[in-house]
Each structure stands twice: as structure tokens, then as C-alpha cells.
Biotite code that builds the C-alpha atoms (Angstrom):
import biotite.structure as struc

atoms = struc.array([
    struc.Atom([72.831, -97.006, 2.720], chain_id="A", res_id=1, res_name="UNK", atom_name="CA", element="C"),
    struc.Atom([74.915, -95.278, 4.972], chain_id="A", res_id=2, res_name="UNK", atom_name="CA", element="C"),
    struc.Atom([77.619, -92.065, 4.082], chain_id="A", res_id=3, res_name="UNK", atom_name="CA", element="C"),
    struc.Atom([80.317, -94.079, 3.370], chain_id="A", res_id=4, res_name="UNK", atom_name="CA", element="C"),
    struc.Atom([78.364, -96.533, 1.018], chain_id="A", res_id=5, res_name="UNK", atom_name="CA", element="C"),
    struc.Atom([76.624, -93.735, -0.702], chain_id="A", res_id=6, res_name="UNK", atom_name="CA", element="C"),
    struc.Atom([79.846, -91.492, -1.030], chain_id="A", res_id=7, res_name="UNK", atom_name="CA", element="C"),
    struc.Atom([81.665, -95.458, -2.624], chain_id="A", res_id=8, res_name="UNK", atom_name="CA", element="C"),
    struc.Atom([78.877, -95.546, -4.640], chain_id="A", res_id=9, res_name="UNK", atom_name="CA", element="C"),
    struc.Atom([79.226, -92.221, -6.357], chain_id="A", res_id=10, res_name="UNK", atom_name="CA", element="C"),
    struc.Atom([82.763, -92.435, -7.267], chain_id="A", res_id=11, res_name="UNK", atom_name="CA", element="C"),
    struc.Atom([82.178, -95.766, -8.663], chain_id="A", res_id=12, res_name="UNK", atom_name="CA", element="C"),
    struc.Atom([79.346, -94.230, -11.403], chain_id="A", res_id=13, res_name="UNK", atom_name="CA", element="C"),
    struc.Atom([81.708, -91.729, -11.860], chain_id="A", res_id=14, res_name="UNK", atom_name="CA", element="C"),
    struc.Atom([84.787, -94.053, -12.815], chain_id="A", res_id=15, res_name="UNK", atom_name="CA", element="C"),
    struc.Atom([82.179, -96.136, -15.098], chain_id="A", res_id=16, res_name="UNK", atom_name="CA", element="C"),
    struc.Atom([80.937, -92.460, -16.741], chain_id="A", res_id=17, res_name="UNK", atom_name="CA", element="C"),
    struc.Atom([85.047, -91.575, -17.175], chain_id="A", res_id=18, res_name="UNK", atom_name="CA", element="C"),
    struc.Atom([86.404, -92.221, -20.678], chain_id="A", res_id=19, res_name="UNK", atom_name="CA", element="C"),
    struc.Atom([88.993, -95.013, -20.698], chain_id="A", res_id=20, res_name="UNK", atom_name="CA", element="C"),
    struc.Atom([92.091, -94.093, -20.151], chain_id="A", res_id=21, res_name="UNK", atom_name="CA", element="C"),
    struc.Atom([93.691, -95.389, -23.501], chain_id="A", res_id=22, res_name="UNK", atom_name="CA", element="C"),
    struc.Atom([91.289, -93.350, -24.888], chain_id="A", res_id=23, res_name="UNK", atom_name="CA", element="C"),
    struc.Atom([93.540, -91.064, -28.001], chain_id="A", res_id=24, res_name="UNK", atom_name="CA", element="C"),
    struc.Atom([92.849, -87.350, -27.741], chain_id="A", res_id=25, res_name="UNK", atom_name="CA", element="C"),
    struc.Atom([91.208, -87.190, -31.117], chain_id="A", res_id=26, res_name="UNK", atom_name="CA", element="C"),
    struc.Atom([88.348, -89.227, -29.879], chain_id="A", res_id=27, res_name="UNK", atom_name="CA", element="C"),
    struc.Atom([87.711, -87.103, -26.879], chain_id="A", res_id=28, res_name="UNK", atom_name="CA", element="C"),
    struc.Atom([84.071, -86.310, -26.909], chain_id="A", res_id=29, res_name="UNK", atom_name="CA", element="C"),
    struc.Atom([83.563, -82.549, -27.069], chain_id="A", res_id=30, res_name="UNK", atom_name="CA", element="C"),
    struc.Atom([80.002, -81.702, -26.482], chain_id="A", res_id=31, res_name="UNK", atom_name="CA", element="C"),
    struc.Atom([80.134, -78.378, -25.210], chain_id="A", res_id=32, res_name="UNK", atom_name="CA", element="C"),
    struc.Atom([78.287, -75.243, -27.301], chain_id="A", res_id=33, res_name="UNK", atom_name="CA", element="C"),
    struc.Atom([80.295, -73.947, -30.346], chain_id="A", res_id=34, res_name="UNK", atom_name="CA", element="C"),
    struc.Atom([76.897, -71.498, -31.479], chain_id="A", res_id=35, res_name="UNK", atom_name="CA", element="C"),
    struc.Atom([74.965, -68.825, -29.587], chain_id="A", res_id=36, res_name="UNK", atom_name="CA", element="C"),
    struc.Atom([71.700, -67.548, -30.670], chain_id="A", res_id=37, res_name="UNK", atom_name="CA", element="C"),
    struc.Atom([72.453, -64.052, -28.969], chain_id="A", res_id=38, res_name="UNK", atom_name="CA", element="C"),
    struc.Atom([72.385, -61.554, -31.511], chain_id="A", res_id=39, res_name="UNK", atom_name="CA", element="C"),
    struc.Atom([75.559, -59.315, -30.922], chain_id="A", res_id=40, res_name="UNK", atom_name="CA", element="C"),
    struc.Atom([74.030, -56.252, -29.352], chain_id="A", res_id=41, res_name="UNK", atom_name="CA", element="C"),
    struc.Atom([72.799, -58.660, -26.452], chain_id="A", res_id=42, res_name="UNK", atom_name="CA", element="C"),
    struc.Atom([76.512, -60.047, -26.301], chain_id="A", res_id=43, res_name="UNK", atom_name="CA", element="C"),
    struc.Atom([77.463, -56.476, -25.724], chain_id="A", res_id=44, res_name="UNK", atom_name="CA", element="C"),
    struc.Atom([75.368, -55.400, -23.103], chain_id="A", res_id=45, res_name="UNK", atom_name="CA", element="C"),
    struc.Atom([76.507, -58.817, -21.619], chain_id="A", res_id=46, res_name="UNK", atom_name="CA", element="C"),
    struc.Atom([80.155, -58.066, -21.610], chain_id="A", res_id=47, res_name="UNK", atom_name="CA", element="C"),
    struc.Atom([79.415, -54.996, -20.095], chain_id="A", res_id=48, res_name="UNK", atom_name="CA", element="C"),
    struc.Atom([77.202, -56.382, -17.045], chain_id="A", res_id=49, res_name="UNK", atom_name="CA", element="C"),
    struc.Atom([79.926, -58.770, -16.786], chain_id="A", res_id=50, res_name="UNK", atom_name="CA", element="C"),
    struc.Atom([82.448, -55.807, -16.517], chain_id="A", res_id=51, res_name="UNK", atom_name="CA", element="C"),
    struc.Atom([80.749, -53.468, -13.971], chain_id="A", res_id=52, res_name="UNK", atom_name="CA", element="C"),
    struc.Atom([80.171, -56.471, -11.589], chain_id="A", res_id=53, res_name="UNK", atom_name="CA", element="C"),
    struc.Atom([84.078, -56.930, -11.778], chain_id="A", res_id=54, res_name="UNK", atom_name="CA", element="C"),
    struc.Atom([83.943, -53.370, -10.730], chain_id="A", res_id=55, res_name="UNK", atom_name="CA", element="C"),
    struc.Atom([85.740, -52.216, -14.287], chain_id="A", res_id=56, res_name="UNK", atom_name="CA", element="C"),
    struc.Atom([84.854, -48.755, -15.699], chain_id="A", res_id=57, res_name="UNK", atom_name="CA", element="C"),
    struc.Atom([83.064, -49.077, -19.283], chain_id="A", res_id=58, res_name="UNK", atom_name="CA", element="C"),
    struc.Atom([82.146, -46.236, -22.139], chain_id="A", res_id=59, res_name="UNK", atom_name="CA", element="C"),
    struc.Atom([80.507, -46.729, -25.052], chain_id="A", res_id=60, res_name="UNK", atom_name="CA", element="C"),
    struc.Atom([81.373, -45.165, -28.538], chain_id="A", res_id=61, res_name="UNK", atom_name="CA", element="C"),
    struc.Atom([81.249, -45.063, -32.297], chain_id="A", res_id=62, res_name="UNK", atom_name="CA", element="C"),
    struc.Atom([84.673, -45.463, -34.630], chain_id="A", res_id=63, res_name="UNK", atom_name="CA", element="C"),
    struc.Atom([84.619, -42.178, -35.513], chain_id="A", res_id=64, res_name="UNK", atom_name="CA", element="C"),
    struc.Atom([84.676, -41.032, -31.734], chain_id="A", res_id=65, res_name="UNK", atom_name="CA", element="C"),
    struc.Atom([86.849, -43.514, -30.251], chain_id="A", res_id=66, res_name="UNK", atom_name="CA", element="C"),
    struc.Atom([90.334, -40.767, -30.067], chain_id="A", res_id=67, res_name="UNK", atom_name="CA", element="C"),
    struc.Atom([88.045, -38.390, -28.436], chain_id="A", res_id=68, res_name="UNK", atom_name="CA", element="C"),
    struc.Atom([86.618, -40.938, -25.849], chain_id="A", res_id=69, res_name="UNK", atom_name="CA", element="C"),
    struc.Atom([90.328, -41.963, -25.089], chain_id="A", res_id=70, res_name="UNK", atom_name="CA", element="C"),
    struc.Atom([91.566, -38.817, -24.952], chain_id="A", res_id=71, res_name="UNK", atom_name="CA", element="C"),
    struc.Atom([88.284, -38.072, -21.915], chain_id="A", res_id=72, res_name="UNK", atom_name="CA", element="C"),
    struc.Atom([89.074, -41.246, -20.232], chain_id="A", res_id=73, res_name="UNK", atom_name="CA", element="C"),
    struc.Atom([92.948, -40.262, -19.918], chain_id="A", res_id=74, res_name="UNK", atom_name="CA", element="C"),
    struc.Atom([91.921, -36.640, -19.133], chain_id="A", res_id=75, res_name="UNK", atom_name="CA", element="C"),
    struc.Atom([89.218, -37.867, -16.448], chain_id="A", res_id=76, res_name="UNK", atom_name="CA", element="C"),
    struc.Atom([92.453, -40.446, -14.585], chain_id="A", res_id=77, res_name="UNK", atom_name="CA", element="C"),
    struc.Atom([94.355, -37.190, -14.247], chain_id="A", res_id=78, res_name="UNK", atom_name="CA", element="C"),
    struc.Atom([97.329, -39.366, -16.299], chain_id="A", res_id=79, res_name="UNK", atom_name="CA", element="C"),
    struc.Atom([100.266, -37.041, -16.817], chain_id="A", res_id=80, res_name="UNK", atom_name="CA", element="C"),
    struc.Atom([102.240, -40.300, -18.883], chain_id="A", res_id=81, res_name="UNK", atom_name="CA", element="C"),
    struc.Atom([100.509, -43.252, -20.821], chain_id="A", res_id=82, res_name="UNK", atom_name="CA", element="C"),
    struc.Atom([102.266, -46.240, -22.560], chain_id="A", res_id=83, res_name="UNK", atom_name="CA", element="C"),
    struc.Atom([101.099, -47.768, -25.538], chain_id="A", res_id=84, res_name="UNK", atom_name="CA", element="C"),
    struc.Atom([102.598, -50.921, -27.586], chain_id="A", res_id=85, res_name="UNK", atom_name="CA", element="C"),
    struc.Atom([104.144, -51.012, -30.989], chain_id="A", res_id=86, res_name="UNK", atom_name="CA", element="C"),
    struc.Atom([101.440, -51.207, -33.755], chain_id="A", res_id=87, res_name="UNK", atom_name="CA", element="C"),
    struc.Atom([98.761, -49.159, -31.485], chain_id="A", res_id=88, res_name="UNK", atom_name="CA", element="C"),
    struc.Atom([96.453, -47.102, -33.952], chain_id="A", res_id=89, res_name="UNK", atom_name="CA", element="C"),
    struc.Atom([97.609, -43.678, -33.826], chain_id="A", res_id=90, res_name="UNK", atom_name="CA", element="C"),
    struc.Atom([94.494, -41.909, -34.152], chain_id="A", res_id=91, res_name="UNK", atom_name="CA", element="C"),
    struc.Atom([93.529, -43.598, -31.398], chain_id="A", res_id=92, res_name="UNK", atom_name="CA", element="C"),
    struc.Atom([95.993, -40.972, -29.195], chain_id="A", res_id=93, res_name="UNK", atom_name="CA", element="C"),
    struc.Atom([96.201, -38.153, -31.811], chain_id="A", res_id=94, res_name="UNK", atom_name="CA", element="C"),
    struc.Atom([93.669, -35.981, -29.360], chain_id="A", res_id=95, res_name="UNK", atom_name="CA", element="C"),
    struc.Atom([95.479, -37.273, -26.093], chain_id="A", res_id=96, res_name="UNK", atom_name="CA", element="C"),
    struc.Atom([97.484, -34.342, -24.088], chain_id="A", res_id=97, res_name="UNK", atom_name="CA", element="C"),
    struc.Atom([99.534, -36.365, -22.007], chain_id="A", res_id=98, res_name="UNK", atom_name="CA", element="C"),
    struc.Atom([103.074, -38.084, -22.818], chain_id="A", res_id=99, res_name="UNK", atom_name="CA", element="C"),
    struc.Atom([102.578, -40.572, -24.799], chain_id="A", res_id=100, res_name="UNK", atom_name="CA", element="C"),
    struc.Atom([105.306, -43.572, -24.283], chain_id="A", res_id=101, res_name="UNK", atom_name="CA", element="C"),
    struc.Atom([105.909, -46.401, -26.776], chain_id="A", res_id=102, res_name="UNK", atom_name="CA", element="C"),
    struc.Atom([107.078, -49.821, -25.571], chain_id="A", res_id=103, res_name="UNK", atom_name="CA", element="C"),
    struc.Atom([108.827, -51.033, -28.829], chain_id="A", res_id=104, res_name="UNK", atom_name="CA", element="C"),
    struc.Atom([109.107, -54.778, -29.437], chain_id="A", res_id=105, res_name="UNK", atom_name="CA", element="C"),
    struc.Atom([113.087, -54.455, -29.860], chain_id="A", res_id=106, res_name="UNK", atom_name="CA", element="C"),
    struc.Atom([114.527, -55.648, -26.476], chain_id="A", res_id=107, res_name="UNK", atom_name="CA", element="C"),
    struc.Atom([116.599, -52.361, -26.692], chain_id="A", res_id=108, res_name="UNK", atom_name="CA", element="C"),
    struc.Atom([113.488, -50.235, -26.623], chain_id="A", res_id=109, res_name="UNK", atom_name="CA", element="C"),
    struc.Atom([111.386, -51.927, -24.492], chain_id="A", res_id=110, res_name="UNK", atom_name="CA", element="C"),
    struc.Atom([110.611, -49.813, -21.558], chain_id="A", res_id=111, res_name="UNK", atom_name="CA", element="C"),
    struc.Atom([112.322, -51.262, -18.407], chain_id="A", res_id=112, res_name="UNK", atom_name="CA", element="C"),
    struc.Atom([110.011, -52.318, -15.255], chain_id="A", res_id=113, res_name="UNK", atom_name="CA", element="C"),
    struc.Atom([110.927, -49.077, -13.544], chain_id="A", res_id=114, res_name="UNK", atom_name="CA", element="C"),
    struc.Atom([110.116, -47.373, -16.646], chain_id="A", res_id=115, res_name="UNK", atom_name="CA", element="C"),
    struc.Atom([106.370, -49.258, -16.685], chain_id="A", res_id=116, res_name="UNK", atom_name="CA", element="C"),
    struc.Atom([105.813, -48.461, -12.934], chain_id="A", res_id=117, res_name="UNK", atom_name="CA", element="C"),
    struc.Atom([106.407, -44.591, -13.329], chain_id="A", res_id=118, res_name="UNK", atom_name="CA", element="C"),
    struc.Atom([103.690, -44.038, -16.125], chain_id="A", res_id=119, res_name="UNK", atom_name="CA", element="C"),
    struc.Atom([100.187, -43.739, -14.760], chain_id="A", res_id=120, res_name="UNK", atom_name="CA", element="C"),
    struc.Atom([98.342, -46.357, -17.669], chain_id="A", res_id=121, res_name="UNK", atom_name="CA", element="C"),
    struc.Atom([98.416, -48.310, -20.505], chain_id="A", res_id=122, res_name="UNK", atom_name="CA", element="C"),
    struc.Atom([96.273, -48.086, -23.544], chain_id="A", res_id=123, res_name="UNK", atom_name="CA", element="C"),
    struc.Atom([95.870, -51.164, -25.581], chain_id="A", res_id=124, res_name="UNK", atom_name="CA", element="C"),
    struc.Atom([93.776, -53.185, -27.811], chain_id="A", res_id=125, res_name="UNK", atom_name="CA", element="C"),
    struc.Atom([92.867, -56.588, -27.462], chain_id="A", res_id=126, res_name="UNK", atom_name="CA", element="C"),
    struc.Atom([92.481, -60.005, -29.805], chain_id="A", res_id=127, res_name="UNK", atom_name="CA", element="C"),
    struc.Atom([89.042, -60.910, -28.180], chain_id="A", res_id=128, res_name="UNK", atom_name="CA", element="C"),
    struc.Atom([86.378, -60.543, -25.216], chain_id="A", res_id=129, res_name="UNK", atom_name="CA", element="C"),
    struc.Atom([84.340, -63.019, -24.051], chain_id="A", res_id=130, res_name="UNK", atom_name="CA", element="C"),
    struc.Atom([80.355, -62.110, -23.241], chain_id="A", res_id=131, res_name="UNK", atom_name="CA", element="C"),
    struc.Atom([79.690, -64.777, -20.794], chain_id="A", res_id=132, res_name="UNK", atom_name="CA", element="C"),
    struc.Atom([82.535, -64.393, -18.501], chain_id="A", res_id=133, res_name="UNK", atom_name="CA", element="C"),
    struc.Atom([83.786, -60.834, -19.146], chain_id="A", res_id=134, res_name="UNK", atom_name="CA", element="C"),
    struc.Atom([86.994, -61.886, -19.894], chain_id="A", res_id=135, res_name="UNK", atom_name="CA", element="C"),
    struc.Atom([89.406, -59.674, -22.220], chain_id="A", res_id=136, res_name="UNK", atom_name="CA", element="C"),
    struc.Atom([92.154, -61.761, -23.924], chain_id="A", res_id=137, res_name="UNK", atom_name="CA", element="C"),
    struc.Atom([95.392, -60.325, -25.597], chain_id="A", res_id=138, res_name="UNK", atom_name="CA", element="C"),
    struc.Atom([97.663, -62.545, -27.449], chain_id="A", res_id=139, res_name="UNK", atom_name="CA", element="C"),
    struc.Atom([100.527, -59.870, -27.933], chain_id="A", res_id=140, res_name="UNK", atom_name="CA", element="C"),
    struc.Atom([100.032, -59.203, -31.610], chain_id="A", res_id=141, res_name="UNK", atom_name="CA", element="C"),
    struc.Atom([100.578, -55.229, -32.335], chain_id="A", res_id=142, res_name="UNK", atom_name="CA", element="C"),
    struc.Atom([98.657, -53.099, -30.579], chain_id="A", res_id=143, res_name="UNK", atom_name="CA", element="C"),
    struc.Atom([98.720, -55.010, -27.277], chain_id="A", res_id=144, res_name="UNK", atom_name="CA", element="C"),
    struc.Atom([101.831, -55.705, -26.565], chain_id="A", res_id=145, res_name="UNK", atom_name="CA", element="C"),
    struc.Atom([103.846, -57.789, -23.747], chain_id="A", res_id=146, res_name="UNK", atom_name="CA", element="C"),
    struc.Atom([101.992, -59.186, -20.795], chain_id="A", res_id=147, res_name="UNK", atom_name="CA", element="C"),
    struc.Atom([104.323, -57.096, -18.627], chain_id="A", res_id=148, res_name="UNK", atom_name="CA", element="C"),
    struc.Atom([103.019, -53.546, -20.226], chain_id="A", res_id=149, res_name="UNK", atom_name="CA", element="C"),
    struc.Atom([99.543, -54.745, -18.947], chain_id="A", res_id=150, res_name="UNK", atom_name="CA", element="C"),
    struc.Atom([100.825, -56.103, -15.460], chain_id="A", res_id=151, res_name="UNK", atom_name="CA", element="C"),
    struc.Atom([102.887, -53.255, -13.481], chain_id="A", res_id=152, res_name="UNK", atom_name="CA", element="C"),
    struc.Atom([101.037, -49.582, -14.721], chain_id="A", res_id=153, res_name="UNK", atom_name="CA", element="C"),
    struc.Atom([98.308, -48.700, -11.786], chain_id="A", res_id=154, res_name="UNK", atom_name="CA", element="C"),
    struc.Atom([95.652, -48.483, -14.609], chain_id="A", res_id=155, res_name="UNK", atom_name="CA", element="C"),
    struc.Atom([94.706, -50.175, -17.928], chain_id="A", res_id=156, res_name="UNK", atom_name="CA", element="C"),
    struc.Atom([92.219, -48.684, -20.913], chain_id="A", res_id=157, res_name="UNK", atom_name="CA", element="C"),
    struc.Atom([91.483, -51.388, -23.436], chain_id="A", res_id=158, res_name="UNK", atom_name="CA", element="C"),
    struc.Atom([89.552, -51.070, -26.868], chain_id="A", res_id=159, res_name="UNK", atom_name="CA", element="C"),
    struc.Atom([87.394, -53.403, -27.705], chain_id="A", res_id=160, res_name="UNK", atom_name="CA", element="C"),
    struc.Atom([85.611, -53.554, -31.388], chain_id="A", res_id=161, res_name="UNK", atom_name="CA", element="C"),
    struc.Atom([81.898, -55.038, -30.705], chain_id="A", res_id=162, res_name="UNK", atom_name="CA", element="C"),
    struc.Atom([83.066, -57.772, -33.442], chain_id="A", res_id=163, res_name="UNK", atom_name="CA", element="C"),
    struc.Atom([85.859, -59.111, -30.833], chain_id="A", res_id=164, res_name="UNK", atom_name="CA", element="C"),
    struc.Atom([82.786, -59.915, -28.149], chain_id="A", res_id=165, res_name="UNK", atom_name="CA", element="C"),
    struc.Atom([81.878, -64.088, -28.557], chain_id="A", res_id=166, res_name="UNK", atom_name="CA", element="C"),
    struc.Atom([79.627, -65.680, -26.617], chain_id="A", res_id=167, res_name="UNK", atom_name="CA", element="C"),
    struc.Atom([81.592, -67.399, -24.540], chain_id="A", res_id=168, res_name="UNK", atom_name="CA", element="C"),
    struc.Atom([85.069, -69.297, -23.934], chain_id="A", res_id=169, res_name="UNK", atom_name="CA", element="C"),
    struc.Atom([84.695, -72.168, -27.102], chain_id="A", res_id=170, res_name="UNK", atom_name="CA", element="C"),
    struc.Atom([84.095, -69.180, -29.608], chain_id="A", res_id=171, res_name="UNK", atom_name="CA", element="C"),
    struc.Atom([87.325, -67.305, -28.406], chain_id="A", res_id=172, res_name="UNK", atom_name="CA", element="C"),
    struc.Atom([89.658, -69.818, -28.631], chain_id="A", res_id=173, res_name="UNK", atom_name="CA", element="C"),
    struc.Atom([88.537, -70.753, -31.817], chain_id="A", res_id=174, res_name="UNK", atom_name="CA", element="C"),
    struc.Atom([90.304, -67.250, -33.022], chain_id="A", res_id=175, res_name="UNK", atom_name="CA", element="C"),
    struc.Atom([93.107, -67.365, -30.905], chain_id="A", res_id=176, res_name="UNK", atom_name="CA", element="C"),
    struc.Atom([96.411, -69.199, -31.814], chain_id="A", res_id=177, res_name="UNK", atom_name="CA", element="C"),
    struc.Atom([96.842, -71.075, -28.433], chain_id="A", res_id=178, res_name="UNK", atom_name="CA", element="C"),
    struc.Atom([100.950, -71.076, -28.897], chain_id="A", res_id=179, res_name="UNK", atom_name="CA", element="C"),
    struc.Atom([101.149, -67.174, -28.907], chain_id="A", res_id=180, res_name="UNK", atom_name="CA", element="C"),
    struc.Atom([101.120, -65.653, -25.209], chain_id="A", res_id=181, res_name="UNK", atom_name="CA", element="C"),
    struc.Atom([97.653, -65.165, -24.241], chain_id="A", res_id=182, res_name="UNK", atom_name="CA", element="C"),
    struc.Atom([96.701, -62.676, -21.037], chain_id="A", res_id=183, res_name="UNK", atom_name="CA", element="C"),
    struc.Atom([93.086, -63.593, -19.771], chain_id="A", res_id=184, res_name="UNK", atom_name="CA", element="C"),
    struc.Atom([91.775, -60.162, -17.627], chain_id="A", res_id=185, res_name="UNK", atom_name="CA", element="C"),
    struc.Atom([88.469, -60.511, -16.039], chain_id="A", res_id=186, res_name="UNK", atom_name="CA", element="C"),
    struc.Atom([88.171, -56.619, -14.066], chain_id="A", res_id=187, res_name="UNK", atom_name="CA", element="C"),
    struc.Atom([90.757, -55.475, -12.000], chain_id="A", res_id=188, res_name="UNK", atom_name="CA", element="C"),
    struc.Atom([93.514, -57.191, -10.174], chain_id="A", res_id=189, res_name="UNK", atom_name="CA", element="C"),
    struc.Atom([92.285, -58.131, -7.008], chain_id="A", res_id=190, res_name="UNK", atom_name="CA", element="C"),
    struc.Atom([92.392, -60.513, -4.074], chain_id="A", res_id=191, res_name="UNK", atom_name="CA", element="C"),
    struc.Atom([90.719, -61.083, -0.743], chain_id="A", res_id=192, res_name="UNK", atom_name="CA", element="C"),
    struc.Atom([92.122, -63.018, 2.242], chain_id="A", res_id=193, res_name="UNK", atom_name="CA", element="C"),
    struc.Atom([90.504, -65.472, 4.393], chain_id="A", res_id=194, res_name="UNK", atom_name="CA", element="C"),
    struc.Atom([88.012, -62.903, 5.968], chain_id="A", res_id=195, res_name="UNK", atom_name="CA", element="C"),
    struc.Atom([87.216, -61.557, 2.468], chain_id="A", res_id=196, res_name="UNK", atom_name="CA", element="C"),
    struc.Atom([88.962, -58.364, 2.637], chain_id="A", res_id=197, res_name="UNK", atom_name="CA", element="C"),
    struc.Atom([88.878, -57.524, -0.993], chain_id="A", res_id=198, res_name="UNK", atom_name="CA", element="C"),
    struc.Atom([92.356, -55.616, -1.992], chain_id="A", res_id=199, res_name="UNK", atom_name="CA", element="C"),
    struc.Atom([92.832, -54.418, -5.540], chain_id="A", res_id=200, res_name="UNK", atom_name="CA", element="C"),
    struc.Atom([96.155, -54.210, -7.778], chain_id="A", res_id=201, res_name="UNK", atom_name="CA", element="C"),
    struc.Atom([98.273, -56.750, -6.071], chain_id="A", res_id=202, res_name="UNK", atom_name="CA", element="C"),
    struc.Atom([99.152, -58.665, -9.225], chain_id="A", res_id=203, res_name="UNK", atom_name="CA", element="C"),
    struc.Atom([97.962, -55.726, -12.001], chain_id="A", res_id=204, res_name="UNK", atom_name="CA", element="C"),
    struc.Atom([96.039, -53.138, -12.198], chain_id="A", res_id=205, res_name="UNK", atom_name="CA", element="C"),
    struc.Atom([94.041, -51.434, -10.109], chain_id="A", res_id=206, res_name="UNK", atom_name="CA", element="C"),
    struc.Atom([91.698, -49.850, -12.553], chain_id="A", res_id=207, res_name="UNK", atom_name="CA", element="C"),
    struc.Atom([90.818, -51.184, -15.608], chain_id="A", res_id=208, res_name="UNK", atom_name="CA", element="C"),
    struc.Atom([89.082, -49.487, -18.345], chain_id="A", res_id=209, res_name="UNK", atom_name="CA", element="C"),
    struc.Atom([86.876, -50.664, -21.277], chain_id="A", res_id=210, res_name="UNK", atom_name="CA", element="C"),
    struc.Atom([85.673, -49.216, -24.119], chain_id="A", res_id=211, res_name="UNK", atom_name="CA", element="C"),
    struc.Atom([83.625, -50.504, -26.405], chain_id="A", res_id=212, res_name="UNK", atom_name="CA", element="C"),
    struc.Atom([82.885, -49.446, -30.120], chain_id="A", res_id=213, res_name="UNK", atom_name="CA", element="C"),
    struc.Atom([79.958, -50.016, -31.746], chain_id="A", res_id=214, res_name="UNK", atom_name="CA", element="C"),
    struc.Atom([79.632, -50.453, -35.157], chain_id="A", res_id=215, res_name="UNK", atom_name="CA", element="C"),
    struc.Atom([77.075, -47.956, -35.410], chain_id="A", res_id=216, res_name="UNK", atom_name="CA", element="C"),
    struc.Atom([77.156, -44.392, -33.292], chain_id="A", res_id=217, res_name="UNK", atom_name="CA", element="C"),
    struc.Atom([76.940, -45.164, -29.401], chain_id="A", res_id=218, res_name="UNK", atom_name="CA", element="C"),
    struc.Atom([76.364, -43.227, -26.306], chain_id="A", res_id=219, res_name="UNK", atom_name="CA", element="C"),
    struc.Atom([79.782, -42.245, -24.556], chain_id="A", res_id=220, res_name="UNK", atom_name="CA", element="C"),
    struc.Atom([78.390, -43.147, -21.086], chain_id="A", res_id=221, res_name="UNK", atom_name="CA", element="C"),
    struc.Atom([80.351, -44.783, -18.637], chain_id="A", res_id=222, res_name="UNK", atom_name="CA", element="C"),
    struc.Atom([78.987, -47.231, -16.362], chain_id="A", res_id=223, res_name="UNK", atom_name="CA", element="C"),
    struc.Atom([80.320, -48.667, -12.912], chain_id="A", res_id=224, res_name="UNK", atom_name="CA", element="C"),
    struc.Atom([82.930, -46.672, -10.567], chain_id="A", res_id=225, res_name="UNK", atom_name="CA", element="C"),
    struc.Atom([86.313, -46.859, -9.342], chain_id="A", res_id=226, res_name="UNK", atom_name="CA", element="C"),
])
């Protein structure tokens, strides 16, 4: 058999191996994993490999410590002005220094793109993380806002509870609603060219920040660099 034959051959066991194509969506096979066996401190640790390979910036903490971390992180970026969305937690800033901005979901008090570029980072929460692929997902319910309040600040601090970390992507979407607007971050914004010059915060931010809080008293260490 020759390339051409061989290369023939393998698209025709493919075509045989493809569903037909009157085939309804209901009766779509879906075989891919629903369950995980990891227990959820090993999803943790995880997410947070995941995170420092993307080059993100993680700290650990308990509830009851969570203002105070913020308020370290913000001190330690040197921010002078933070934005948060509508719904945020407020105890979550009570202990931060710095002006403290609210994006409001009212078109006439939503902070205008000029507005978003002048502050130095966003705090938010977020609807779910995913272990496997390090991936943070908002869906724009209170407390995270638009996708543009995450887009156009220079740096982004995002909660997450260690009961938002699944596995991997079948578990989040299973509690997401896939109609509201859902903004998928996987590290920092960043993109390379053809020579693999790696350039950060082209299409969001540079720095992106991740806390994480246990259920049970953690260590505030962070891991990875800027």
C-alpha cells in the first residue's frame, strides 16, 4: 500500500465510524466522563498546577481570611483604584485601602471603557473552575459582572470557593446555564507570533490573580510569579 492508498483508506474507516448524518441530536452518543474519583483537595492542587503553568499568581486561604488576603494582594499590585461588579461581597473589600469602583448593571452606571482602562484591576468572583484545564468561567451573575469589566483593566483577582473546582469541562457545564454569557479564562491574556515570542495582555489582562478558599483554614502562600 502506498501513501495515497493508505491515507484513502483511513478516511474511508473514518466515514464508516461517523454517525449518519440523519442521525437526531437526541441520539448522539455521549460517552465522555460525567464522574471523577479525585477527591476535591486533589482537584485543588490541580487547578492550581494548572494555574502557575499559565503563569497566573495563586494564594491560598480560609473564609474567614479571604478580605485580608484581598486586601494583601491589592496592596502587593501597588493598585491605587480597583473595580468590582454589582452584587460583589462586601466584606470581601471592607479591609481594602484603595478606591474602590462599582460597575453597576444599569447602563447609566456602568463604567465607560475609558473609565475600565484607568483603574489598575478588577476583583471578581466566578460561577466555576475547571481542575483539568485551569479554566475559570464567569457567566455574569452578581459578583462577576460584564465580560468587558474582565477584558480592558491591566490585572484581574478572582475568588474561587474550593466547591466551584470540577474535574473537568462535562462537570462545569453541567452547572452553567449555556444561554447566559459565559467568559472562559485559562491564565493571562497572551499570544505569541510565528517565532513564539510570547506577549501578554493583548486581548485582557496581563496579570491574573487567583485565590482560592478552602473550606477549612489554608496557608496564604502564593505560588508562581508575574
Amino acid at each position: 500500500m502506498n501513501a495515497r492508498e493508505e491515507v484513502l483508506a483511513r478516511l474511508a474507516a473514518a466515514h464508516r465510524a461517523a454517525p449518519p448524518p440523519d442521525l437526531s441530536y437526541e441520539d448522539i452518543a455521549r460517552g465522555y466522563r460525567t464522574t471523577s474519583d479525585s477527591s476535591p483537595e486533589a482537584l485543588t492542587e490541580l487547578l492550581i498546577d494548572r494555574l502557575v503553568d499559565y503563569r497566573a499568581l495563586v494564594r491560598q486561604c480560609s473564609a474567614d481570611d479571604l478580605g485580608g488576603t484581598i486586601a494583601c494582594a491589592v496592596e502587593e499590585r501597588g493598585a491605587y483604584t480597583v473595580v468590582v461588579p454589582a452584587g460583589l461581597d462586601s466584606s470581601w473589600t471592607a479591609n481594602l485601602s484603595v478606591n474602590v469602583r462599582t460597575d453597576e448593571p444599569s447602563s447609566d452606571d456602568q463604567l465607560s471603557v475609558s473609565e475600565l482602562d484607568a483603574v489598575d484591576g478588577v476583583i471578581t468572583s466566578c460561577a466555576v473552575a475547571i481542575a483539568e484545564t485551569g479554566t475559570l468561567i464567569l457567566d455574569g451573575s452578581p459578583g462577576q459582572g460584564r465580560r468587558v469589566l474582565t477584558l480592558i483593566p491591566d490585572y484581574h483577582l478572582c475568588v474561587v470557593f474550593a466547591d466551584q473546582i470540577v474535574p473537568d469541562v462535562p462537570q462545569a457545564l453541567g452547572r452553567l446555564t449555556a444561554t447566559r454569557p459565559l467568559t472562559m479564562i485559562s491564565g493571562p491574556s497572551a499570544t505569541s507570533d510565528i517565532e513564539l515570542n510570547r506577549v501578554e495582555g493583548v486581548h485582557g489582562p496581563r496579570t491574573l490573580e487567583v485565590i482560592i478558599v478552602r473550606p477549612s483554614t489554608g496557608s496564604g502562600r502564593m505560588e508562581g510569579s508575574e
